[in-house]
VOTOR-333520 format. One record per residue (C-alpha): residue number from 1; x, y, z. Coordinates in steps of 0.5 Angstrom, whole numbers, plus 500, padded with zeros to 3 digits. Each point is the difference from the previous one (the first is absolute). Example, Ala and Ser with C-alpha at 12.3 -4.5 7.8 and 13.67 -1.06 7.14 Angstrom:
<recs>
{1,{525,491,516}}
{2,{502,507,498}}
</recs>
This chain:
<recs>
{1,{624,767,315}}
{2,{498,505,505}}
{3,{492,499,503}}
{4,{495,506,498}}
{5,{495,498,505}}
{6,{493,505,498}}
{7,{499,503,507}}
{8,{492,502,501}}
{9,{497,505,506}}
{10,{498,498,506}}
{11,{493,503,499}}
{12,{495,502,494}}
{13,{501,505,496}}
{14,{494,501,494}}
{15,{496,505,498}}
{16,{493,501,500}}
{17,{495,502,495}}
{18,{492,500,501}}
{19,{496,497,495}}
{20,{493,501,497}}
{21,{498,495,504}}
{22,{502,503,506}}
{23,{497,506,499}}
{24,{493,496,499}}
{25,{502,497,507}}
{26,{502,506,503}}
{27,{495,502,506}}
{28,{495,507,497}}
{29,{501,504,506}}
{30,{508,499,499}}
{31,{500,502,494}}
{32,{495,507,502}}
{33,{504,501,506}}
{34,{508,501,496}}
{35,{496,504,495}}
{36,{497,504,505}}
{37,{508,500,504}}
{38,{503,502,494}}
{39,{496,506,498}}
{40,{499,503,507}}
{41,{507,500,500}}
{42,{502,501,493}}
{43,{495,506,501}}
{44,{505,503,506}}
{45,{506,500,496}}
{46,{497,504,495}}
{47,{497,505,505}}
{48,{507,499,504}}
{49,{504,503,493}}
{50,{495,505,499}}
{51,{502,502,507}}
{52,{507,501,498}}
{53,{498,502,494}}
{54,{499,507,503}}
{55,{505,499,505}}
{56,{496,498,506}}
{57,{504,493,502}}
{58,{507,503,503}}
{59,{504,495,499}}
{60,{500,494,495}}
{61,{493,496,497}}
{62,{503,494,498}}
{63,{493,497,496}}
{64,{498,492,499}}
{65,{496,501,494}}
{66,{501,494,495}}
{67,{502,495,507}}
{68,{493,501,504}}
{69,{499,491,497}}
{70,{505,498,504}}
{71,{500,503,506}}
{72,{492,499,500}}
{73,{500,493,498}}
{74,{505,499,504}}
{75,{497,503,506}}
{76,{492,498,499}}
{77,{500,494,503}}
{78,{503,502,507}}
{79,{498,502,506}}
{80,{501,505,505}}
{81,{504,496,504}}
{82,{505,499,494}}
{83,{506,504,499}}
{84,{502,504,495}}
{85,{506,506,499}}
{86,{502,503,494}}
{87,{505,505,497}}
{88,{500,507,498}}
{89,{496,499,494}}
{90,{494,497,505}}
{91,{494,503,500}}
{92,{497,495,495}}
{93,{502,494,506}}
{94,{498,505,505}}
{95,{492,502,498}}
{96,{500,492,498}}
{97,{501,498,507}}
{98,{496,506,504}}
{99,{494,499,495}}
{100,{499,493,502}}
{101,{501,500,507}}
{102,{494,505,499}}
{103,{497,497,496}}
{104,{500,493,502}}
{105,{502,498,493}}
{106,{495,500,496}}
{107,{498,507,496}}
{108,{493,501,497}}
{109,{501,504,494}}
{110,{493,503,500}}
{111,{502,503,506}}
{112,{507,501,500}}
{113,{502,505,505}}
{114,{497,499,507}}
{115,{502,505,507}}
{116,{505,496,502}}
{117,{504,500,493}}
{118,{498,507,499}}
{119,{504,501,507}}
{120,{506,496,496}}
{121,{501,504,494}}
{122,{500,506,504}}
{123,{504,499,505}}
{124,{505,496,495}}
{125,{501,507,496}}
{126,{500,504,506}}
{127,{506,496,502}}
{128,{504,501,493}}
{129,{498,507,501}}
{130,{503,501,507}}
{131,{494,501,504}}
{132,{498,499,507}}
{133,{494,495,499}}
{134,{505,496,495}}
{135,{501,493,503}}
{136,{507,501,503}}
{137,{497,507,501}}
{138,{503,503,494}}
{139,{508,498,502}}
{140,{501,494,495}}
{141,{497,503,494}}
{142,{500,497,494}}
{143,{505,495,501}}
{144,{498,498,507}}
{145,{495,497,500}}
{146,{497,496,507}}
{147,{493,498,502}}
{148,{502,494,505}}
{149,{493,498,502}}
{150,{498,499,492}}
{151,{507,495,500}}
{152,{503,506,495}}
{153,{507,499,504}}
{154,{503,506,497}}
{155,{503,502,493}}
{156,{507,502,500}}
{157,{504,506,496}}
{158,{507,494,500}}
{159,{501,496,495}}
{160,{499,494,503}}
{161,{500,502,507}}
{162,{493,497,502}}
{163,{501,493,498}}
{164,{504,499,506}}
{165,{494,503,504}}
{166,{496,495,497}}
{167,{504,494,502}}
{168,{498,503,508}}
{169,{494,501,499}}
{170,{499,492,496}}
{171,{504,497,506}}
{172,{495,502,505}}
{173,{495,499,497}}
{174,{503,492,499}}
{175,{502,501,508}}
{176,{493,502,502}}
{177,{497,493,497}}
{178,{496,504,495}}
{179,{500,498,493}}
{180,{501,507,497}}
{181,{504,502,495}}
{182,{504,506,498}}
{183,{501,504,493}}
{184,{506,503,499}}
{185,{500,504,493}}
{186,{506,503,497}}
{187,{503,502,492}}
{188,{504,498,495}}
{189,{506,504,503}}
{190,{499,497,507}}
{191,{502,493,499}}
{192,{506,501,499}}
{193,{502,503,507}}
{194,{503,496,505}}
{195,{494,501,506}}
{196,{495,497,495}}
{197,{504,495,499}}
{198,{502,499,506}}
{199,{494,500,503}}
{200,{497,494,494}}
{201,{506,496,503}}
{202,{498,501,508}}
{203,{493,499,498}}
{204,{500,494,497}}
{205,{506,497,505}}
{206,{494,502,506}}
{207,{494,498,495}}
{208,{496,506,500}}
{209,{493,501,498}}
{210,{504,506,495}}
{211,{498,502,493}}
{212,{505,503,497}}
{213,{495,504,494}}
{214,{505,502,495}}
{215,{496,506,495}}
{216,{505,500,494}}
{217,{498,506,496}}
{218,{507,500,497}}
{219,{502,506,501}}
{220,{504,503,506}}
{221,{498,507,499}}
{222,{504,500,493}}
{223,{504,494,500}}
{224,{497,494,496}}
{225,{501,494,505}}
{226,{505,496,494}}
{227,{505,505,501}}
{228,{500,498,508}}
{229,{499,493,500}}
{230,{503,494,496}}
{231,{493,497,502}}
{232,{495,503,498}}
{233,{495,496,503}}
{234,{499,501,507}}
{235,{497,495,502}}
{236,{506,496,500}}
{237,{502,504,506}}
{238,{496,495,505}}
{239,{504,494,497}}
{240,{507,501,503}}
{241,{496,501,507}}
{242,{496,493,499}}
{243,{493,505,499}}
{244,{495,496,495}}
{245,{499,508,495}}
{246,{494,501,495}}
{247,{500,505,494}}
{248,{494,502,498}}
{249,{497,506,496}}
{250,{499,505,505}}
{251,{495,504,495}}
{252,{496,494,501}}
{253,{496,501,506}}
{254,{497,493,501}}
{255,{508,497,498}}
{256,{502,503,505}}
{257,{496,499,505}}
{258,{499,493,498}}
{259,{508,499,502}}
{260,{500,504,506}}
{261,{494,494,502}}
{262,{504,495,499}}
{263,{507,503,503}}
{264,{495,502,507}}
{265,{498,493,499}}
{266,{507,498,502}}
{267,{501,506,504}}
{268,{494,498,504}}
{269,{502,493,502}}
{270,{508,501,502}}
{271,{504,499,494}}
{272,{503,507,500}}
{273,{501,505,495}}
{274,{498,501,493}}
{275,{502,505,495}}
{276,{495,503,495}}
{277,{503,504,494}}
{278,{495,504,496}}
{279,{501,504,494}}
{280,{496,506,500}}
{281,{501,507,496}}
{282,{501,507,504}}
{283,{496,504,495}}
{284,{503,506,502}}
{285,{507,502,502}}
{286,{503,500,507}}
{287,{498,505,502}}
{288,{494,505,498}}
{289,{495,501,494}}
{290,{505,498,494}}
{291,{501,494,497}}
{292,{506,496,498}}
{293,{501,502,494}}
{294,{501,508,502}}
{295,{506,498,503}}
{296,{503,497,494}}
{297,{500,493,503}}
{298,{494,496,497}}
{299,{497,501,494}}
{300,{492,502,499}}
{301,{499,493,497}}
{302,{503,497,505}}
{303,{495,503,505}}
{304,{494,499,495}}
{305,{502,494,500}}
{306,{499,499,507}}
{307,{494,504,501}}
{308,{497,496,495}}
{309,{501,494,506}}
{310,{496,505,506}}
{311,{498,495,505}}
{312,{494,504,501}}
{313,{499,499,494}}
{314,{501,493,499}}
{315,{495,499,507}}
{316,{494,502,497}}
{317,{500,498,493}}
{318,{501,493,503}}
{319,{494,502,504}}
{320,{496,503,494}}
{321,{502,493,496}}
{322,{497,496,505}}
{323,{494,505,502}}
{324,{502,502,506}}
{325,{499,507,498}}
{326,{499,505,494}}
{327,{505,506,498}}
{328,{494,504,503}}
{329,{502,497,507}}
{330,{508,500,499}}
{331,{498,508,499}}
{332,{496,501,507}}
{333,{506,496,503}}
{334,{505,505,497}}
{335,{494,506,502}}
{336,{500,498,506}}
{337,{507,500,502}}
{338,{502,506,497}}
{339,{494,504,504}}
{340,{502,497,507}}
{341,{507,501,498}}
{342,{498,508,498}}
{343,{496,500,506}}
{344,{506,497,505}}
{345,{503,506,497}}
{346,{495,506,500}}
{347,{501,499,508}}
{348,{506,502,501}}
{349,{501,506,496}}
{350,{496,507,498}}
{351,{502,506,495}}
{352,{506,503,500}}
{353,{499,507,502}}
{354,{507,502,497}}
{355,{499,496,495}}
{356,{493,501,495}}
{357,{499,493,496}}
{358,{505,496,505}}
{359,{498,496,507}}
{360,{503,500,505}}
{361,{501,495,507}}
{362,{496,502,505}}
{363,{505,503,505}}
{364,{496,498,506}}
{365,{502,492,498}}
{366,{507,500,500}}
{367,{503,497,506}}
{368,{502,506,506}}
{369,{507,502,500}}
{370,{501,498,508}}
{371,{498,492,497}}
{372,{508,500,496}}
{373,{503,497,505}}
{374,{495,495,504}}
{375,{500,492,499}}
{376,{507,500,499}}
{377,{501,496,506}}
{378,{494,498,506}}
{379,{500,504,505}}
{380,{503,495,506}}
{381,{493,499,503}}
{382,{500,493,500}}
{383,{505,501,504}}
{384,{495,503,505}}
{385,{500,497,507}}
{386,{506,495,499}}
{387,{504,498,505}}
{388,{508,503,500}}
{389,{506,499,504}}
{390,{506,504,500}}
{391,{505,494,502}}
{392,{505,503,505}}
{393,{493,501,504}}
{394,{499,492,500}}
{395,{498,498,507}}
{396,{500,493,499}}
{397,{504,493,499}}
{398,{505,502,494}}
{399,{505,496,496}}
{400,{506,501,496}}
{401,{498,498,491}}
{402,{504,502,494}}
{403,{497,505,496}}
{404,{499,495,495}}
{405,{496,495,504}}
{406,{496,506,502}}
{407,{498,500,494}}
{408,{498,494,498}}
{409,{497,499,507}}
{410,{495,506,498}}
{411,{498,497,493}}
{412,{499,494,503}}
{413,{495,503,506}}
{414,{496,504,494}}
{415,{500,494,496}}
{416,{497,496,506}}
{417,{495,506,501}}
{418,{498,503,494}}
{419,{499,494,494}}
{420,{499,506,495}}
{421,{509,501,500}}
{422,{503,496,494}}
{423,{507,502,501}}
{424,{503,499,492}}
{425,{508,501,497}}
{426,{507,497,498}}
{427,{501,494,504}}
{428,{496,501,506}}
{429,{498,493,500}}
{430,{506,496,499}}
{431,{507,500,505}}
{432,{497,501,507}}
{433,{496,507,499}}
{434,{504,503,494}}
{435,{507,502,499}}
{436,{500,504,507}}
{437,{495,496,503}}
{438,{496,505,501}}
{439,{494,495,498}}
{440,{502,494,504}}
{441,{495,496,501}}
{442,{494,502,498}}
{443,{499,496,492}}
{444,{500,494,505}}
{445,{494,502,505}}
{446,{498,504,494}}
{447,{501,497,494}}
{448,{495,503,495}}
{449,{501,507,503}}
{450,{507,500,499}}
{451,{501,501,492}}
{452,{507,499,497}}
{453,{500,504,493}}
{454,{503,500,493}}
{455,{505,505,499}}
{456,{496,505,498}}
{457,{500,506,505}}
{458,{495,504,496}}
{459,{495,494,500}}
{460,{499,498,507}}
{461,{501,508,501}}
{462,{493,501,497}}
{463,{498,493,502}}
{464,{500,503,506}}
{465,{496,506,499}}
{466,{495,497,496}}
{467,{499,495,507}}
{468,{500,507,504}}
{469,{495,503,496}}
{470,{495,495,500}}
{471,{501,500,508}}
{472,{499,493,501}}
{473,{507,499,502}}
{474,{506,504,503}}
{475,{506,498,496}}
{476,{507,502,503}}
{477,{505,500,494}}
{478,{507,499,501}}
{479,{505,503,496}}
{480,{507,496,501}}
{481,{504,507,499}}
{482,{496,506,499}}
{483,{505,502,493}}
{484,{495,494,496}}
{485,{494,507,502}}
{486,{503,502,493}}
{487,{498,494,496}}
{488,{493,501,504}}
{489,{499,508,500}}
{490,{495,500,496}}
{491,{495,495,505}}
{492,{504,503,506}}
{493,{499,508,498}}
{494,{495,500,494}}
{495,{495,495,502}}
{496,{500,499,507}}
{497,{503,506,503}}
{498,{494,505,496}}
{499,{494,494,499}}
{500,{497,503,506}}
{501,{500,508,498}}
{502,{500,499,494}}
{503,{493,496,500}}
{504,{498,505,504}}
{505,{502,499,507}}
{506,{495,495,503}}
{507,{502,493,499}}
{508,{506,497,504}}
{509,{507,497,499}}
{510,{502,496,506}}
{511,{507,497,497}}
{512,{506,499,505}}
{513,{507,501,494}}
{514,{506,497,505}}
{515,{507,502,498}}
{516,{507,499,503}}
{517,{504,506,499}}
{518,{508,496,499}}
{519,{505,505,500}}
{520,{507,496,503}}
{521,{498,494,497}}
{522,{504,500,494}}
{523,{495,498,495}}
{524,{502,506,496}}
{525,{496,507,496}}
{526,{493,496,498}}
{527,{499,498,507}}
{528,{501,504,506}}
{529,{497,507,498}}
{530,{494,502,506}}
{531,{494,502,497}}
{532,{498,504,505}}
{533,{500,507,496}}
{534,{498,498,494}}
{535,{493,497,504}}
{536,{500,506,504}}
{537,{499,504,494}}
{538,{495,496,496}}
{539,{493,500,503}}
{540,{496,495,502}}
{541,{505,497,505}}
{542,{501,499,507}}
{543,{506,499,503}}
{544,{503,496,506}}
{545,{507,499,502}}
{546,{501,495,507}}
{547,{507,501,503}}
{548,{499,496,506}}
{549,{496,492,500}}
{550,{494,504,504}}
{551,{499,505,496}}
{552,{500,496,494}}
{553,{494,495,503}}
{554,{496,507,502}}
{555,{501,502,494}}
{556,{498,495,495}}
{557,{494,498,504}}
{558,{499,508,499}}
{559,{501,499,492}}
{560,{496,493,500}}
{561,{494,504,503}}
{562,{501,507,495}}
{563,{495,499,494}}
{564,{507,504,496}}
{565,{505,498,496}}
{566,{505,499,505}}
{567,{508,499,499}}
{568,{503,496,506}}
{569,{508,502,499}}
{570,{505,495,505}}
{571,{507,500,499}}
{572,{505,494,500}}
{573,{505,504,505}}
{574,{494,499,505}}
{575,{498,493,499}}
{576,{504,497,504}}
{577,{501,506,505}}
{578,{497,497,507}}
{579,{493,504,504}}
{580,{496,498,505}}
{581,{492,499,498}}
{582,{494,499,504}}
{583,{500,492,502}}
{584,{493,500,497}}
{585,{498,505,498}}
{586,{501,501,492}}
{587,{492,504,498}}
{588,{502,507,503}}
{589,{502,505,495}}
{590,{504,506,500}}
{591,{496,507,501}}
{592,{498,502,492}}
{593,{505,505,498}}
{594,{504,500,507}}
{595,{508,502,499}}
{596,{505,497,507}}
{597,{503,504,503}}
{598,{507,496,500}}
{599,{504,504,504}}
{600,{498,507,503}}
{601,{504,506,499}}
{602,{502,507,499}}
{603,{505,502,495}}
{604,{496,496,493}}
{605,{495,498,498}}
{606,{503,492,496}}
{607,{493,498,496}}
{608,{503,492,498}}
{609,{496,493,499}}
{610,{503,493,499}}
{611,{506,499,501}}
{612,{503,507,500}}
{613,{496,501,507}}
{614,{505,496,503}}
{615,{506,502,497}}
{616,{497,507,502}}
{617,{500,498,507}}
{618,{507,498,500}}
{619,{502,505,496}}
{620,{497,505,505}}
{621,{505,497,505}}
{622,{506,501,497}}
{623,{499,506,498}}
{624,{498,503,507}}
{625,{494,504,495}}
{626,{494,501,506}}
{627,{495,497,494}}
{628,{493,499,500}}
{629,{499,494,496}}
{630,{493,498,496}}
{631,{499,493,498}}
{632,{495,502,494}}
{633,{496,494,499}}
{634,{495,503,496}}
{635,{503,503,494}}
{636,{494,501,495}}
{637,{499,508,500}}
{638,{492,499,502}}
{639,{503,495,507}}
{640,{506,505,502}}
{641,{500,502,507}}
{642,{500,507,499}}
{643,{499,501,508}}
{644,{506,496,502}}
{645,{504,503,495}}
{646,{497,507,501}}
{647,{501,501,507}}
{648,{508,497,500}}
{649,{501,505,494}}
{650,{498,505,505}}
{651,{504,498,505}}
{652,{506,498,497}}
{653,{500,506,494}}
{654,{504,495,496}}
{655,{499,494,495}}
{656,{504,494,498}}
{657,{496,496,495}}
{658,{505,492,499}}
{659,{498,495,495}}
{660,{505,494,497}}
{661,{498,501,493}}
{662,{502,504,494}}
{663,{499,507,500}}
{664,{495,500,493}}
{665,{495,495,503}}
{666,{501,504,506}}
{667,{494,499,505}}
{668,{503,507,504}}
{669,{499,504,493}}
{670,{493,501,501}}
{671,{500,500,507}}
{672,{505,506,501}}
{673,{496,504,496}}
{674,{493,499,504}}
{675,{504,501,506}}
{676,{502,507,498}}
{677,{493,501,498}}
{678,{498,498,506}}
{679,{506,504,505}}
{680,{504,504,497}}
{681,{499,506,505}}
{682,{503,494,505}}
{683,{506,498,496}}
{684,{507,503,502}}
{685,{503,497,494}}
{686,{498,496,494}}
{687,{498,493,501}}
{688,{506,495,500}}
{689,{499,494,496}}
{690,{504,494,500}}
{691,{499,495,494}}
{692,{504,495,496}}
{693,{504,503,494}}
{694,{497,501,493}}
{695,{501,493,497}}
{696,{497,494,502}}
{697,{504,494,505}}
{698,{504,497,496}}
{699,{503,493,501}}
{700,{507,501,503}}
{701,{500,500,506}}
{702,{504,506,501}}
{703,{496,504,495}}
{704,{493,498,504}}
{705,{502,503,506}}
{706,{501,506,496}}
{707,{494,500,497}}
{708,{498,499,506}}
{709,{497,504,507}}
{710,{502,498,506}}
{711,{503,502,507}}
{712,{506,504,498}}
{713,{495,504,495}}
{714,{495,501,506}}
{715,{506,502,504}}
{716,{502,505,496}}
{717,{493,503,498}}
{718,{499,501,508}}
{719,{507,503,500}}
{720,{497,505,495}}
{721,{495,502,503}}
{722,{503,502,506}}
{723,{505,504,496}}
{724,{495,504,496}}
{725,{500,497,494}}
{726,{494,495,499}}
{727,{499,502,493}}
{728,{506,498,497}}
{729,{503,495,498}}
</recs>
């Protein structure tokens, strides 16, 4: 007869409730203080729909009225060092945090407001208006909120997108041997979506002081979570990942608080996750003044049913029952925090003098329009004073390298001298420096630098972005082919890309991402693309591309010092290509946005970069074209070498743009039309192109090299141009 052996979880998974006893036993200056954060911030939300109401909120105001208890509860018993990071519905987890850094904790209900919480309320609704004086001067809004000092991380307009933030921010913490936690708050409709999941499994393989805080009002916008998931208790999540998982009453603050207790007590000594999941109520719908039930989805019982269960209300009448408060100081409480709030507000606007009876913003606060561009990256100047070297210039002992010890001998000199980098991906670890080797070496002599992830690009990518915001260390991710920057978009572009415009422009984003363009190699449509164009076209990035093994050390170092998000681009073709570089020198760098000049002449103007630069220098040979070629070598638009590139231009009168890649992720697309911007009075045609075909490479190795540019392509691009017909195809 077959065996049917029960199995159980690796860790407990239960659900807290709190007891009268626990309310006695509950500290009286707790219990004032998550009465005081909840009326304080429920008295914002309702002054944040009446703005709305009147149409002075543009964009969404998604409320947290009904789930003030559990982000108070869960929140109250942190400090300023702690972390937390929120979702789009956030400004209940986002005041809980700022007000107790300001506070230090600790409410007094008779005086609730004081200046520095006053400060708070304003600049809060000041941001979610779009104001200069809001925390991330008005460009987060209401969905994207920061305030790093208070350890508000920043709330997060995708559904999910913070979570792998937060597991960065949790893993410096646990490396900089403090015992800080970090909080990652995310909804019913979060868990189940693969950066969440992923990030549980990395987390708990690494054991990082991380709570995954799970807010289940059971609602993603109108879709009740039974239709979505055969388990509606989505605490269990934890258990497939070896998380020990409470479930409590997230409309009982002191439940909640007492679960986050004991979760902070595993946290806080080394044991890894937890996962936390409170039930609680958005009284309102998604989005706005409404409830539910004007929609069509939710009952008005329903509704009541959980307005009887306020966890305003649940706090003060348990402080009534045990004489810690009369209904007279709950309605001062309730005073008080309407007026602040009604005062926070009146600052920022006047009479509207188009508009009799309605109020208007005060135009002298919104952000000056010449401020919508800057803080999209730095400005370079921690690049200020370095020192530079041009290669081909190098006076003293040289030696001949493959571009792919190149590598490994930068990352090893950086790794040697800055004990911030953490190099972390697929397999960097194990088979001698990854699959090309281009780590090779450094998990021996740096054992817990160098971390071999999960298959998870999206995890690791945002683990990588949390580290660099918190700025304690300087990850360089490696992605083993930059077609897996797909599974990963979200981190690569959403997150990473806009974090620092997006919160303002003030707080940086040291990351390297390394990637190897494989184009020839064979593995076929969903592994060789180059990124360069679709980077190029998102803000955020830099961009470098190394063709020889010198300019990739000078470069590198140069990427490792930016305080940006820094693409470093290689190319198989080139690794095992031979060059000489300094015998022992590797801490020079290549001048910030400084092109080469590859190969001086006069009929056109060649702008390439990595491999393509020496196809290009061949193809110039068999055709007999006098071109001028220019390895690029910075390639986001905010690094080109408009100088270089301008005054060949305007010797040449004429442009050839090469790349191996497909013509619909073109990096030469956009550079076209800046350069016709720039120098059509130059121009004696229309800028060449020479790119890969339409499709991707595929894996015949016939139809690869169809797909495919190279020196026939490059050959015949020149001839064009001598003809007269650059633009065509």
């Amino acid at each position: 007869m077959t065996q049917i052996i029960p199995l159980a979880p690796s860790e407990p998974w239960v659900e807290l409730r709190s007891t009268p006893q626990d309310w006695k036993d509950a500290d009286p200056a707790l219990l004032a203080t998550m009465l005081g954060q909840m009326h304080l911030i429920r008295a914002f939300e309702e002054a944040v729909l009446e703005l709305a109401a009147e149409g002075l909120v543009h964009g969404p105001a998604h409320s947290s009225i009904g789930q003030e208890g559990g982000a108070v509860g869960s929140i109250v018993g942190l400090s300023t060092a702690d972390g937390v990071n929120g979702t789009h519905r956030g400004h209940h987890q986002f005041l809980a945090k700022v007000i107790n850094h300001v506070s230090a904790g600790k409410l007094d209900l008779a005086n609730l407001v004081s200046k520095e919480l006053q400060e708070v309320l304003q600049k809060t609704h000041a941001e979610i208006l779009g104001l200069a004086q809001g925390y991330c001067a008005g460009r987060g809004g209401s969905m994207h909120l920061q305030y790093f000092e208070a350890g508000a991380l920043g709330t997060n307009a995708i559904v999910g997108g913070g979570v792998p933030l937060a597991a960065g921010n949790a893993w410096a913490q646990k490396h900089s041997g403090t015992q800080n936690v970090t909080v990652t708050y995310f909804g019913d409709g979060a868990v189940n979506i693969g950066s969440v999941l992923e990030s549980m499994n990395l987390a708990s393989a690494w054991k990082l002081p991380l709570c995954f805080f799970i807010e289940n009002n059971m609602y993603a916008v109108s879709t009740h979570v039974d239709e979505v998931t055969g388990e509606h208790r989505l605490s269990a999540r934890g258990l497939g990942f070896g998380i020990p998982s409470w479930r409590v009453d997230g409309m009982d603050p002191l439940a909640v608080h007492l679960a986050m207790k004991a979760a902070e007590e595993r946290m806080r000594s080394g044991g890894g996750p937890t996962v936390i999941e409170a039930q609680v109520y958005r009284f309102f719908h998604q989005n706005g003044p409404f409830p539910g039930s004007a929609f069509g989805y939710r009952t008005k019982e329903e509704e009541a049913q959980w307005r009887e269960r306020d966890p305003l209300l649940r706090v003060a009448t348990e402080m009534i029952a045990l004489g810690l408060i009369d209904q007279a100081g709950v309605d001062s409480v309730r005073e008080q925090a309407v007026t602040a709030n009604k005062i926070a507000i009146a600052e920022l606007m006047e009479a509207n003098p188009d508009l009799p009876g309605k109020r208007r913003i005060r135009p002298g606060l919104w952000p000056d329009v010449k401020f919508v561009d800057f803080g999209i990256r730095g400005d370079a100047s921690e690049l200020n004073g370095v020192r530079t070297l041009e290669p081909s210039q190098y006076s003293g002992a040289t030696k001949s390298s493959k571009f792919v010890d190149a590598v490994a001998s930068v990352l090893d000199r950086r790794m040697e001298e800055d004990e911030r980098i953490i190099i972390l991906g697929e397999d960097i670890h194990r088979l001698n420096g990854g699959t090309n080797g281009a780590t090779k070496g450094l998990s021996k002599k740096y054992p817990n630098r160098i971390l071999g992830t999960p298959i998870s690009e999206n995890a690791f990518m945002g683990l990588g972005g949390g580290m660099a915001l918190d700025g304690r260390f300087h990850p360089v991710v490696e992605f083993m082919y930059p077609d897996f920057m797909w599974v990963a978009a979200d981190q690569v572009f959403n997150q990473i890309g806009k974090a620092r415009h997006m919160f303002g422009g003030k707080n940086p984003v040291p990351l390297v991402l390394r990637t190897k363009v494989a184009m020839g190699s064979g593995y076929g449509s969903q592994h060789l693309m180059d990124p360069a164009g679709i980077f190029a076209t998102n803000p955020g990035w830099r961009i470098v591309a190394a063709s020889t093994p010198a300019d990739y050390i000078g470069l590198m170092n140069a990427a490792l010092q930016l305080e940006d998000p820094v693409l470093v681009l290689e190319h198989v073709d080139l690794y095992g290509d031979v060059g000489e570089i300094p015998e022992t020198d590797l801490d020079y760098q290549i001048a910030f946005g400084k092109a080469n000049v590859r190969r001086a002449g006069t009929e056109v103007t060649v702008l390439t970069y990595l491999s393509m630069v020496k196809h290009s220098l061949t193809a110039t040979e068999l055709s007999g074209v006098d071109a001028e070629v220019i390895d690029l070598r910075w390639l986001d638009r905010a690094s080109l070498d408009w100088e270089t590139i301008g005054a060949s231009i305007k010797k040449t009168n004429n442009v050839l743009i090469v790349e191996q890649g497909a013509r619909g992720t073109s990096y030469g697309a956009w550079l076209a039309d800046e350069i016709q911007r720039r120098y059509f009075d130059w121009l004696d045609q229309p800028i060449g192109r020479v790119t890969g075909g339409e499709a991707s490479p595929s894996i015949s190795k016939v139809l690869e090299r169809a797909a495919i540019a190279g020196v026939e392509e490059v050959v015949f691009g020149l001839e064009a141009i001598r003809a007269g017909f650059g633009g065509a195809k």
